[in-house]
N, C-alpha and C positions, 0 to 999 in steps of 0.2 A: 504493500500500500504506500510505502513512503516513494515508491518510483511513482506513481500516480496521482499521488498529493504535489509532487514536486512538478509533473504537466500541467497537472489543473490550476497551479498558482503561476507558471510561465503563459499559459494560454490568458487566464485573467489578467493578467499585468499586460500581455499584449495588446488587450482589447482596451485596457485604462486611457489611454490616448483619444479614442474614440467614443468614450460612453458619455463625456460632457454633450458630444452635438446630441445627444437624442434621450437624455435622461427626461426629459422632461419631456416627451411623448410616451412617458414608460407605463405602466401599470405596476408599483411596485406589490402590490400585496398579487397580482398574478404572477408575479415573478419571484416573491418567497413563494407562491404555491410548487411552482414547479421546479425550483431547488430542492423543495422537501420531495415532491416526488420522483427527483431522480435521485437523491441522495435512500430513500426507501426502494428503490430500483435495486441502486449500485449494491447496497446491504442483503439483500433477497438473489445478489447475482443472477438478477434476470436479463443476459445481456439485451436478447432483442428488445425489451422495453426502456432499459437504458437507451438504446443507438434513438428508436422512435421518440424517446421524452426530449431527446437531445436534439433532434434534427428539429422537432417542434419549435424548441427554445429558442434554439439557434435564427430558425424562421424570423420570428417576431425579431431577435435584435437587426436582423437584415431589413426587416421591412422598417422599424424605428430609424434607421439611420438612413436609409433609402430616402424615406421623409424627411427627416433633418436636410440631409442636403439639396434635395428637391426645393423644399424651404428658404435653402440658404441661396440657391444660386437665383432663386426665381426675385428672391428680394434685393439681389444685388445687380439685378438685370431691370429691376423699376427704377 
């Protein structure tokens, strides 16, 4: 687990650069929802529900930032 704890905190610290443009399109209590249900995934080593809680998650912060920039560039072209 500690080689895994040590991805998942390179991978978060990756994405820190980028979570200012679109925190504030976020749903934060949807998003402790589905922390806890991958972390009750990862625990249950259910991986296929892991990989699908993740691809979901993953989704939303793609579509959040998606937005943010769409936002950003639309307002900087008025």
């Amino acid at each position: 687990m500690a080689r895994t704890k040590r991805i998942v905190t390179q991978l978060y610290n990756t994405a820190d650069a980028y979570r200012p443009l679109y925190v504030h399109l976020m749903d934060l209590s949807k998003v402790n929802s589905e922390h806890i249900l991958l972390t009750e995934a990862m625990a249950a080593r259910d991986v296929e529900e892991v990989v699908a809680l993740n691809h979901e998650h993953r989704s939303h912060a793609i579509d959040h930032l998606t937005r943010a920039l769409t936002e950003e560039q639309a307002g900087s072209v008025s």
